[in-house]
Backbone as ProteinMPNN parsed JSONL, in Angstrom:
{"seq_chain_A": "XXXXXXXXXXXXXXXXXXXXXXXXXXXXXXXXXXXXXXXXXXXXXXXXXXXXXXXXXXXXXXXXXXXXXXXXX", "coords_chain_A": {"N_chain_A": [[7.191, 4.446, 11.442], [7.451, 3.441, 9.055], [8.409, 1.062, 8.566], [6.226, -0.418, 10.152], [3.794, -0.062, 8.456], [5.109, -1.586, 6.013], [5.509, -4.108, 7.094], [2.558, -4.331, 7.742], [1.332, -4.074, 4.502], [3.077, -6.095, 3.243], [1.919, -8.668, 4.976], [-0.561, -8.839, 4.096], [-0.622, -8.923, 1.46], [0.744, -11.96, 0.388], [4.319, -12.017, -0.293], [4.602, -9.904, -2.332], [6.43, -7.501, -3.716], [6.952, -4.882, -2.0], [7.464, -1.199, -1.467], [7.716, 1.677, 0.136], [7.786, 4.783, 1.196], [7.852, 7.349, 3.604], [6.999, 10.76, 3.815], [7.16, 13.107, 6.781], [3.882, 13.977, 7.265], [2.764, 12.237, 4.565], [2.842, 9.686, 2.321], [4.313, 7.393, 0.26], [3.24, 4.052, -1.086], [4.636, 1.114, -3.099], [3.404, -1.46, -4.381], [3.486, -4.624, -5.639], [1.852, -7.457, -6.915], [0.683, -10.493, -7.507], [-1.896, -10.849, -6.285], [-3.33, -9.056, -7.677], [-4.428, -9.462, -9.984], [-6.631, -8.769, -12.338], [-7.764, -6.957, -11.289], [-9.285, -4.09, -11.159], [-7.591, -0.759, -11.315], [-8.762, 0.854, -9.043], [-9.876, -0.991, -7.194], [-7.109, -2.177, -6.772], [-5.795, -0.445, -5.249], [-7.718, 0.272, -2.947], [-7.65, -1.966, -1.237], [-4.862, -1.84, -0.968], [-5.417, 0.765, 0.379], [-6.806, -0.046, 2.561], [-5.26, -1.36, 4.527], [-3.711, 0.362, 6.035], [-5.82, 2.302, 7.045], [-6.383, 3.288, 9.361], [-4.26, 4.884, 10.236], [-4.766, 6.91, 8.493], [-8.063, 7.593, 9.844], [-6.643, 8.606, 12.348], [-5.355, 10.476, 11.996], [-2.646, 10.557, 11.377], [-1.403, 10.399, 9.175], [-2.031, 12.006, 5.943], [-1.649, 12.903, 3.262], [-1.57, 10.023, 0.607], [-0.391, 8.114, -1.435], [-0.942, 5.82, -3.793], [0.772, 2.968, -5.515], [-0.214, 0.504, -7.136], [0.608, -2.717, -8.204], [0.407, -5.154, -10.777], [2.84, -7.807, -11.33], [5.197, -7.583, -13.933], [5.465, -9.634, -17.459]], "CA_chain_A": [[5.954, 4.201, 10.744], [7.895, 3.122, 7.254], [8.525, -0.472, 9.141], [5.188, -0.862, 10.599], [3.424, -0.125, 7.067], [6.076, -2.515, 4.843], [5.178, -4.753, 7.562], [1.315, -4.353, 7.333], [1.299, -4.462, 3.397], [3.744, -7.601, 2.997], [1.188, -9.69, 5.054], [-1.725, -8.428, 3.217], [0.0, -9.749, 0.219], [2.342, -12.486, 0.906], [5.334, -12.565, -2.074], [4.522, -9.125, -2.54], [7.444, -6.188, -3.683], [6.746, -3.777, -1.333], [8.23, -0.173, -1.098], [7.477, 2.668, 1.358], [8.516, 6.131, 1.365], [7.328, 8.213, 4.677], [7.802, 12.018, 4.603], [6.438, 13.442, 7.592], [2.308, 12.705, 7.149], [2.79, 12.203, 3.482], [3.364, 8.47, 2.147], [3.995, 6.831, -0.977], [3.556, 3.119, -1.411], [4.099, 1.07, -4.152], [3.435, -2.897, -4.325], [3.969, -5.316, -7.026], [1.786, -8.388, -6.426], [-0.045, -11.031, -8.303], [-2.95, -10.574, -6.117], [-4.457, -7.604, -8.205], [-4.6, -9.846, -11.222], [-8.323, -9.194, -12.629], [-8.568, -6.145, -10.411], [-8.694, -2.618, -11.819], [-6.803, 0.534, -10.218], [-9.565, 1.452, -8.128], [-9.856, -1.955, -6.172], [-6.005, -2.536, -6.165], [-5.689, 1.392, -4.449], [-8.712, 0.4, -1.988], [-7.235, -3.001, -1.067], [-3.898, -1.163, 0.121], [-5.489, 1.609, 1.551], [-7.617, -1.082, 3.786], [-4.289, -2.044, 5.752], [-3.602, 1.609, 6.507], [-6.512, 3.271, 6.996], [-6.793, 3.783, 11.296], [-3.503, 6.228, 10.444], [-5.903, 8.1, 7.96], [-8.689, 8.098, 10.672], [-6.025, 9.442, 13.425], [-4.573, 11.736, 11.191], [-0.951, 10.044, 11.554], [-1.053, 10.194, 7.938], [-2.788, 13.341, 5.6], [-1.367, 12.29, 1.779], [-1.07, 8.748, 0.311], [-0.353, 7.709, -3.132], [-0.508, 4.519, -4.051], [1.261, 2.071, -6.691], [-0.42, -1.132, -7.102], [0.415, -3.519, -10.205], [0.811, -6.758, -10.939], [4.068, -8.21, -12.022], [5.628, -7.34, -15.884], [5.179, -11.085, -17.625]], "C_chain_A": [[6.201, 3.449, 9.425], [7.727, 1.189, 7.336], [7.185, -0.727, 9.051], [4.378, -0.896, 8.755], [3.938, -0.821, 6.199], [5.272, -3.721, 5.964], [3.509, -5.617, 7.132], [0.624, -4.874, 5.722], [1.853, -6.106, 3.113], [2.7, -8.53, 3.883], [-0.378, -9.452, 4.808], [-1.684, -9.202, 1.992], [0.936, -10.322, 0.163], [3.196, -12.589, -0.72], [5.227, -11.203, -2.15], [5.902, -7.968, -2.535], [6.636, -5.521, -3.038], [7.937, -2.511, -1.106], [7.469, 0.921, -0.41], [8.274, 3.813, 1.45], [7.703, 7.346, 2.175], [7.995, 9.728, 4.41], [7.092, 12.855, 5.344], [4.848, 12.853, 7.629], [2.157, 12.389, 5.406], [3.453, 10.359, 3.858], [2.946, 7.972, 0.757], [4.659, 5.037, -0.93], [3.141, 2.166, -2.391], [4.636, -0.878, -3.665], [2.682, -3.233, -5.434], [3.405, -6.496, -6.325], [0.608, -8.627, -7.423], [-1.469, -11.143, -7.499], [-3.71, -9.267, -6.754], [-4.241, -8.176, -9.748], [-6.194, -9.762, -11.219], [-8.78, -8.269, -11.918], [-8.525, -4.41, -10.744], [-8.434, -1.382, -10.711], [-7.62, 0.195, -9.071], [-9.542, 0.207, -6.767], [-8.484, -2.084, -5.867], [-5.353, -1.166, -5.105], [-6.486, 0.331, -2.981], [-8.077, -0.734, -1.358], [-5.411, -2.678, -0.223], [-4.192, -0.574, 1.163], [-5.697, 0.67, 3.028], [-6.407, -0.99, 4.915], [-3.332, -0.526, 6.119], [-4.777, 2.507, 6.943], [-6.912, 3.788, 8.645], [-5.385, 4.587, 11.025], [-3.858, 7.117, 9.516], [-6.575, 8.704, 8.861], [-7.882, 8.949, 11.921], [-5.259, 10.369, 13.108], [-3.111, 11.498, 10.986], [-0.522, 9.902, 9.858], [-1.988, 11.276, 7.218], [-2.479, 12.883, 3.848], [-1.188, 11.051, 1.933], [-1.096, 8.455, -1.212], [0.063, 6.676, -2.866], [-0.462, 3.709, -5.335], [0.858, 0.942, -6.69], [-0.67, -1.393, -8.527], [0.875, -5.046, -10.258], [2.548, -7.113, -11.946], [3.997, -8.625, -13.51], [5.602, -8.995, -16.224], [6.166, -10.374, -18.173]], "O_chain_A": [[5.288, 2.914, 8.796], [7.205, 0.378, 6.571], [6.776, -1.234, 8.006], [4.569, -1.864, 8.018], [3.197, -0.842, 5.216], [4.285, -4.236, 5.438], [3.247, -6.7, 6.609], [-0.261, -5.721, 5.604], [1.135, -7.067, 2.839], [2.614, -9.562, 3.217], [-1.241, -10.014, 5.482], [-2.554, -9.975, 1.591], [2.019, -9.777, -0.049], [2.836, -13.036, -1.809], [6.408, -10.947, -1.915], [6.358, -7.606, -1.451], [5.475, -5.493, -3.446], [9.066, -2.746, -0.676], [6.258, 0.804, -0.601], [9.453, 3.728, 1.795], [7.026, 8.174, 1.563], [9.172, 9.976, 4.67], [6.261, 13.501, 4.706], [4.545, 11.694, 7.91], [0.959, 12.339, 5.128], [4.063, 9.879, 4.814], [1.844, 8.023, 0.21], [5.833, 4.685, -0.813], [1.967, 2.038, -2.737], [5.582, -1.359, -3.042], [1.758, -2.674, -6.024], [3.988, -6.862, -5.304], [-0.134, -7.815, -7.976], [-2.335, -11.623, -8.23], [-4.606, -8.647, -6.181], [-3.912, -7.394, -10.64], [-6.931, -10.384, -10.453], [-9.983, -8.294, -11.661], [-7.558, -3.712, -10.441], [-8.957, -1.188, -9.614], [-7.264, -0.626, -8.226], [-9.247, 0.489, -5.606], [-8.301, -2.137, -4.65], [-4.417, -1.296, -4.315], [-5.768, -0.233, -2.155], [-7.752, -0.18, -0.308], [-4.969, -3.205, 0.798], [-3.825, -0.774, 2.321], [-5.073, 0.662, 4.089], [-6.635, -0.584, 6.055], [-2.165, -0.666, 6.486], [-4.425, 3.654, 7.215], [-7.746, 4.663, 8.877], [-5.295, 5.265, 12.048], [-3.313, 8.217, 9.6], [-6.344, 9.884, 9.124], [-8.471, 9.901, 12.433], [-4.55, 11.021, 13.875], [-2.446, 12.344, 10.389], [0.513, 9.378, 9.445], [-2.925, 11.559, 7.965], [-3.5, 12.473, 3.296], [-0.754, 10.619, 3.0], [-2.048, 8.709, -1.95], [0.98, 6.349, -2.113], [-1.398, 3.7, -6.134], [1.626, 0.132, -6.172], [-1.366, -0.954, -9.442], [1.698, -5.727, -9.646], [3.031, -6.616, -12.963], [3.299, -9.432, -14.124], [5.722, -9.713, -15.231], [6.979, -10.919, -18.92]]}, "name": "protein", "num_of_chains": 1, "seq": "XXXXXXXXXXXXXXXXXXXXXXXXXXXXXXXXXXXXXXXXXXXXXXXXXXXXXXXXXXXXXXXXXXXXXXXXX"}
């Protein structure tokens, strides 16, 4: 699932740091991309979730925390 999700994210946001840490239905991922310039938490969260969210609805997933920020100048 760690693949498929790095996968999913990185062409969501191409250029994008992506990291992924699966433990059991728990997941924490954190991406670093200049697409969430101009976009506060809440949209850069919702904008991840998007490309995960059918292993929310099937339960294949139960926690998620997510890191989204734009790259340190």
């Amino acid at each position: 699932m760690q693949e498929i999700i790095i996968q999913r994210v990185s062409e969501a946001f191409p250029g994008a740091s992506v990291g992924v840490v699966v433990e059991g239905n728990r997941v924490l991922i954190e991406v670093v991309s200049d697409t969430f310039a101009g976009l506060n938490r809440v949209k850069r969260q919702q904008a991840v979730y998007a490309c995960i969210q059918d292993f929310i609805a099937d339960g294949s997933l139960h926690a998620v925390t997510i890191k989204a920020a734009e790259p340190e100048v």
